[in-house]
C-alpha positions as CSV (number, residue, x, y, z in Angstrom):
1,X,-3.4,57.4,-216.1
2,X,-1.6,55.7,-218.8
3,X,1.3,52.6,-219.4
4,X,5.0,53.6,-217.8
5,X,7.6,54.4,-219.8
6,X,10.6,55.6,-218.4
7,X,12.1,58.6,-219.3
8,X,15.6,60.7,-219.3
9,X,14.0,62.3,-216.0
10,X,14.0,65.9,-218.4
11,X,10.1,66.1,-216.9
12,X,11.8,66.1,-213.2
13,X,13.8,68.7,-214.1
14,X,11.3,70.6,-215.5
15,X,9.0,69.9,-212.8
16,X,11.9,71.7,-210.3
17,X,12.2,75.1,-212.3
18,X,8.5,75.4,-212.2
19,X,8.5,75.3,-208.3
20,X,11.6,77.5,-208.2
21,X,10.1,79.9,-210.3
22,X,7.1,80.1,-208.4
23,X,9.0,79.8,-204.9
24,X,9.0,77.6,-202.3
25,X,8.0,79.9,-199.4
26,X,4.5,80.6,-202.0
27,X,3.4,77.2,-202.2
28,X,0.9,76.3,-199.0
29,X,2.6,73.1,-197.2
30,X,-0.1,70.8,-197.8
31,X,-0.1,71.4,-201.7
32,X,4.4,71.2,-201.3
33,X,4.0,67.9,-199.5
34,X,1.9,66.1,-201.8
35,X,4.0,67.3,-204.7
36,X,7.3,66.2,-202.8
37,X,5.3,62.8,-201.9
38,X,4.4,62.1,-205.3
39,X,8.0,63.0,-206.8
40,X,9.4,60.9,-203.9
41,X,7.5,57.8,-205.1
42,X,8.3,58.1,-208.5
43,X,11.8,58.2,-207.6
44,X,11.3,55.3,-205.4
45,X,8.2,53.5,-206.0
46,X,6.5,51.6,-203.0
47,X,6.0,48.8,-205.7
48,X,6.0,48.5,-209.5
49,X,4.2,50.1,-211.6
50,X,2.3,46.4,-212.3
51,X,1.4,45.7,-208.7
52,X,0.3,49.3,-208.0
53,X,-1.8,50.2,-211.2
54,X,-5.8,49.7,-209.8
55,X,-8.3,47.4,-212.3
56,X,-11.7,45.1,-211.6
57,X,-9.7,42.3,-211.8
58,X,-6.8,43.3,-209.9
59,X,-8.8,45.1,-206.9
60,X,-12.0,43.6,-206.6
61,X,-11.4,39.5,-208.1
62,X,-8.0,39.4,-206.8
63,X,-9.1,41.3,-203.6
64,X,-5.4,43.6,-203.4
65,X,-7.7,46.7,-202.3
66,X,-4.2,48.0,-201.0
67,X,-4.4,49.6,-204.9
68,X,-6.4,52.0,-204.3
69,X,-4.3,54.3,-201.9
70,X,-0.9,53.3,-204.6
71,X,-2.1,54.0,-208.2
72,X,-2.2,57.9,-207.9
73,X,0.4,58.3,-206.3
74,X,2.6,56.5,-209.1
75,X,3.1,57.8,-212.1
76,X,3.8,56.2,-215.6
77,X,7.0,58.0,-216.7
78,X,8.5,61.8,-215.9
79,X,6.0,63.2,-218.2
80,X,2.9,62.4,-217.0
81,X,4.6,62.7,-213.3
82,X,5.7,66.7,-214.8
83,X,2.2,67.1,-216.3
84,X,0.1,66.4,-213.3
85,X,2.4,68.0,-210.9
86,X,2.4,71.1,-212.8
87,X,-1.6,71.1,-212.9
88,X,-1.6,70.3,-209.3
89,X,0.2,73.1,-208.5
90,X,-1.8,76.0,-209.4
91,X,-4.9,74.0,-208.4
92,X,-3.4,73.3,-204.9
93,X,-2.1,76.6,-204.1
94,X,-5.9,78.3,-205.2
95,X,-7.8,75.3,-203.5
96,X,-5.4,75.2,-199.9
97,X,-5.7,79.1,-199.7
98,X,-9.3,79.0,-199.8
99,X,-10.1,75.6,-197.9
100,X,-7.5,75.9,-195.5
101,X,-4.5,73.1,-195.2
102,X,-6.7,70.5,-192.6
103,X,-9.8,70.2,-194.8
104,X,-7.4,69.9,-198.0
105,X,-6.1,67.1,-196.9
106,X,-9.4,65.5,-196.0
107,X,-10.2,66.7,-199.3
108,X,-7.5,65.0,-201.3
109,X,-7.4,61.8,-198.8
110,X,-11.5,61.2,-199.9
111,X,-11.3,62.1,-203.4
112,X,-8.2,59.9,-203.7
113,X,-10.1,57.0,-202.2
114,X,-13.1,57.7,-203.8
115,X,-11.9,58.2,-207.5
116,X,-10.5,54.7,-207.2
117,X,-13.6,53.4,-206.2
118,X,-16.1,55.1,-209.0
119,X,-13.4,53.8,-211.4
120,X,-13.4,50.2,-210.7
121,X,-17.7,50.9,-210.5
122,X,-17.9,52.4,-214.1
123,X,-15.1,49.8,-215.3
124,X,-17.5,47.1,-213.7
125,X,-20.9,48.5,-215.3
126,X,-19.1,48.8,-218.7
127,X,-18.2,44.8,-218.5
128,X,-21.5,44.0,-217.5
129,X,-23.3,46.5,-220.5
130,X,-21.1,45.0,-223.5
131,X,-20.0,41.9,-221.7
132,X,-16.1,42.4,-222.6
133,X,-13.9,41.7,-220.1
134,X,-11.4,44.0,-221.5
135,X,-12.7,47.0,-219.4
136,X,-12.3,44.8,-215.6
137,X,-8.7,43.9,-216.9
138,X,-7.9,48.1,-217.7
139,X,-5.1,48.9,-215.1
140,X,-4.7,52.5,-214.4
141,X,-2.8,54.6,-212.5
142,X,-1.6,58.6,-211.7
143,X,-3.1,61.3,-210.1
144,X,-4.8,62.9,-213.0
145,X,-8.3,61.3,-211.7
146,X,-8.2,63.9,-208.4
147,X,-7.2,66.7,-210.7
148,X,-10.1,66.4,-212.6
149,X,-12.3,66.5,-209.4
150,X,-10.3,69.5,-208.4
151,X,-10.9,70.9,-211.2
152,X,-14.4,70.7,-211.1
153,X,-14.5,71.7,-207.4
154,X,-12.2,75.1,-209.1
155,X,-14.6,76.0,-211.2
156,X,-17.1,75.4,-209.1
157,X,-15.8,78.7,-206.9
158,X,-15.7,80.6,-210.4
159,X,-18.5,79.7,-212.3
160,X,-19.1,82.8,-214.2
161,X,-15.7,82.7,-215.9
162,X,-14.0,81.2,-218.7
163,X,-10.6,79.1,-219.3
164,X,-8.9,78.0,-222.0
165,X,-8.4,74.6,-223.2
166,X,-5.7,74.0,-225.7
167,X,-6.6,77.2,-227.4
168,X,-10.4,77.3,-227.3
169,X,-12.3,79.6,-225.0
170,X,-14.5,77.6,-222.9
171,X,-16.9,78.6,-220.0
172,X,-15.8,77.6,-217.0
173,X,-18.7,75.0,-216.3
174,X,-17.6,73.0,-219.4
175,X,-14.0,73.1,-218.8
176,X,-14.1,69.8,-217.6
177,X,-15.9,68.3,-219.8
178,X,-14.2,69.8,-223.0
179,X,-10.7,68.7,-221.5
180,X,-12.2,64.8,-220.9
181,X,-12.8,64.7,-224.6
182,X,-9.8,66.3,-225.7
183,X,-7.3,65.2,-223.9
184,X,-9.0,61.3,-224.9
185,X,-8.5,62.6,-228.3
186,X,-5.3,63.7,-228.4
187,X,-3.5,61.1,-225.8
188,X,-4.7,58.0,-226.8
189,X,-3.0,56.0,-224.3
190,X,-4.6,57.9,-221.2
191,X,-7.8,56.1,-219.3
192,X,-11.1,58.0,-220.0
193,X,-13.0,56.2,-217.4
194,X,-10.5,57.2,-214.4
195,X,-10.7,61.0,-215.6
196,X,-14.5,60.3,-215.9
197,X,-14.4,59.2,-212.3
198,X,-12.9,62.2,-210.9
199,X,-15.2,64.4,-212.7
200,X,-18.1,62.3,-210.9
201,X,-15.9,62.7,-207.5
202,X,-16.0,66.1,-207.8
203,X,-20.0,66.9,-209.0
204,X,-20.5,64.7,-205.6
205,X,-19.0,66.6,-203.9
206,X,-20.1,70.0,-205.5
207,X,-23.9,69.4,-206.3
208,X,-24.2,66.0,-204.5
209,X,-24.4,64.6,-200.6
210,X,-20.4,64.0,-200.1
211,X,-19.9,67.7,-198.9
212,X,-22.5,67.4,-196.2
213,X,-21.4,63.7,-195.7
214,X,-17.5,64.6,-194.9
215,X,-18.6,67.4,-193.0
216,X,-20.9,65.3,-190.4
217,X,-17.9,62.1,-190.3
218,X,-15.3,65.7,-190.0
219,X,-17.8,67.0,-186.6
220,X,-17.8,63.3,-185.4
221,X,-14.2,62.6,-185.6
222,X,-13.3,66.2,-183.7
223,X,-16.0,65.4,-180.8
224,X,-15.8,62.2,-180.3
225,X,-14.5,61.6,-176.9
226,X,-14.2,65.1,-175.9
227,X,-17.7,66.5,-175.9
228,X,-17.1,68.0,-172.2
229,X,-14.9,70.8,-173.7
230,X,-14.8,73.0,-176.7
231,X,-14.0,70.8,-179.5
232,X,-12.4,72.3,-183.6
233,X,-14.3,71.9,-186.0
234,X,-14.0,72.0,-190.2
235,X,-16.3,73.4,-192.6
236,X,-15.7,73.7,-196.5
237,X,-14.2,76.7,-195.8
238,X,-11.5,75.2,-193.9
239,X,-11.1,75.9,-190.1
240,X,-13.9,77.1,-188.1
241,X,-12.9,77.9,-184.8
242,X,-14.5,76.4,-181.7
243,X,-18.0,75.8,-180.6
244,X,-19.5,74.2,-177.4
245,X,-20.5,70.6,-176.9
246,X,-23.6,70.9,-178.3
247,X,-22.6,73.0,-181.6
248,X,-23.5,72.2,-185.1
249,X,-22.8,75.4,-187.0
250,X,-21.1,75.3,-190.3
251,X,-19.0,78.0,-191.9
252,X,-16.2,80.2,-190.4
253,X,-16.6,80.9,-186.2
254,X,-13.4,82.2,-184.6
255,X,-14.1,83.5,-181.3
256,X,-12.4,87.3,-181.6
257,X,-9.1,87.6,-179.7
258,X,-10.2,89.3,-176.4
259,X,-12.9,86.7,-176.4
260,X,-14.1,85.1,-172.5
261,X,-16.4,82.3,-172.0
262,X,-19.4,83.0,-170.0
263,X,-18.5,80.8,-167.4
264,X,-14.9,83.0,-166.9
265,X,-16.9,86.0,-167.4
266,X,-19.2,85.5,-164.1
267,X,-15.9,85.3,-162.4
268,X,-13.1,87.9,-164.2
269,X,-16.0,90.4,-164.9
270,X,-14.4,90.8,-168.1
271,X,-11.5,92.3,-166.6
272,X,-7.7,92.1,-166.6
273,X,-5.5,90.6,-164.6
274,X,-4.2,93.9,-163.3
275,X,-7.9,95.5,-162.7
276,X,-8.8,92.4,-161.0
277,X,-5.7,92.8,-158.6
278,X,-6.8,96.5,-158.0
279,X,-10.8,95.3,-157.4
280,X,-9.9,92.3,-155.0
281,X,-7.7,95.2,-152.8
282,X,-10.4,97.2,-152.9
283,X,-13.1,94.7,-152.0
284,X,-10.7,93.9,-149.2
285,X,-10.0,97.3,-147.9
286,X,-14.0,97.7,-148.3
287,X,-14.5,94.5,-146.2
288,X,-12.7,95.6,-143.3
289,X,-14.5,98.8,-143.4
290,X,-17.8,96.8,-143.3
291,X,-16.7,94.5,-140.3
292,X,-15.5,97.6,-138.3
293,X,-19.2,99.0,-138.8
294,X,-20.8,95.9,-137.5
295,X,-18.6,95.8,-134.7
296,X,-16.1,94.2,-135.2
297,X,-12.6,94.8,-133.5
298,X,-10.4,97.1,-136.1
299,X,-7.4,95.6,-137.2
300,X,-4.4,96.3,-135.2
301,X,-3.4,98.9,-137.9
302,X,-6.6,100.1,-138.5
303,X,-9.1,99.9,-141.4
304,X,-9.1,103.3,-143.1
305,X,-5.9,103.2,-145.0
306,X,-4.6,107.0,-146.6
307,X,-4.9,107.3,-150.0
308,X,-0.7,106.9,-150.2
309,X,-1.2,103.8,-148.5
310,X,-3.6,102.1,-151.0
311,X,-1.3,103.6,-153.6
312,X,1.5,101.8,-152.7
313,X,0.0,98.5,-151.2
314,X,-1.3,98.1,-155.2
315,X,2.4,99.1,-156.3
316,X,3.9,96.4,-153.9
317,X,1.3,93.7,-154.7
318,X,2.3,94.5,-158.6
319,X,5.6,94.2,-158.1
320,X,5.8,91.1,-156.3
321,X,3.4,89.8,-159.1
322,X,5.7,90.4,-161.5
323,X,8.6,89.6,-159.6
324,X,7.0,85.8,-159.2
């Protein structure tokens, strides 16, 4: 998040023998899209950099909430576009793999949103604690705020490792941390707050209640309106498979492939098409049988058929089966 300053584009190009190197066809659609989004709206912004930075004074005075879905998905100049990108990348391709593409999106939509709003909060506290209305007027912008709460949601999955940050060893843990000090250190002209807010975005959603929360609106969304058949359903862990009506279960369920319902069950018996042919021939051949016993009249060609004569009434029902 910083002031835009146009560039010779050299960060684009950059940006393109990165993803070449790495390959199209490796990079999971979700993570490809957002990347081709964000370069797309760099290239052609949906409104200058002025009107789609997000502040206090700008958002919440002036009412233009419209911000909040804009600022990171602009980017200052090709550099911090390059920079971001590049650190999405990895991030998205580890994070969709795991997650799955559906509940990445949901995932990037909320923290999107959310890192806007924790922002404009901790912008709003500060002016209120020193009363100077320098922090409301702050206009920032880029994506850098939802890498940081991907990155804590990263480490989150590896917490016994360590990365690096420009050079140093660092438990994994701290990463975040270490980087929003460092990175304020070194790049003077980024916002601390809005990488602040995505490291808050993403502790919420790792050791706080906006897991459970997107997982309950996730179940409601999917159901509502359909809760007289099997509905999808999202976990954390990305799809889930089906469940009944009246499900509430959380992790991965995938019914396996040869799967039947107990209602189709009472009627197949859990058997093919083709043994269900041969059973309903039988049963038939059986019934006559039966009716004979009790009296009945036999059928004009009788009811006890050879055993050649069953054999081919099957073949002939098969073949017009598969002749339909």
């Amino acid at each position: 998040m910083r002031s835009r300053q146009r560039g010779s584009h050299l960060g684009l190009l950059l940006l393109a023998s990165q993803l070449f190197q790495v390959g199209l066809d490796n990079i999971p659609p979700v993570t490809l899209a957002v990347l081709g989004l964000n370069v797309y709206l760099f290239l052609f912004p949906a409104a200058p950099l002025m009107q789609a930075c997000v502040s206090v004074q700008q958002a919440y005075w002036f009412r233009d909430w419209r911000r909040l879905l804009l600022s990171p998905l602009h980017h200052a100049d090709d550099w911090h576009l390059y920079f971001n990108m590049v650190s999405f990348l990895w991030k998205g391709i580890k994070l969709e793999r795991r997650l799955g593409g559906p509940w990445f999106v949901y995932l990037l939509s909320v923290f999107s949103l959310l890192t806007g709003l924790v922002y404009l909060l901790v912008e709003a506290l500060l002016t209120e604690l020193t009363q100077d209305q320098s922090y409301s007027m702050t206009c920032a912008v880029g994506f850098s705020g939802v890498l940081f709460a991907l990155k804590v949601l990263s480490n989150h999955y590896h917490p016994g490792g360590v990365t690096y940050v420009m050079g140093f060893q660092v438990a994994n843990r701290y990463a975040s941390w270490v980087e929003l000090v460092l990175i304020h250190v070194t790049s003077p002209g980024t916002s601390f707050v809005g990488h602040l807010a995505g490291i808050l975005v993403g502790l919420l959603y790792t050791a706080g209640p906006l897991k459970t929360i997107m997982k309950k609106c996730a179940e409601f969304v999917t159901s509502n309106g359909y809760n007289s058949r099997p509905r999808t359903q999202y976990s954390s862990s990305g799809f889930s498979g089906y469940s009944g009506a009246g499900g509430g279960a959380s992790g991965y369920h995938q019914n396996p492939p040869d799967y039947t319902t107990t209602h189709s069950a009472s009627y197949t018996g859990g058997l093919t098409e083709e043994e269900q042919m041969d059973a309903a021939i039988r049963n038939s051949l059986n019934d006559r049988g039966q009716s004979g016993q009790r009296g009945a009249p036999p059928p004009p060609y009788g009811f006890h058929l050879p055993e050649e004569a069953r054999a081919e009434e099957i073949r002939l029902r098969r073949l017009r089966r598969f002749d339909s």
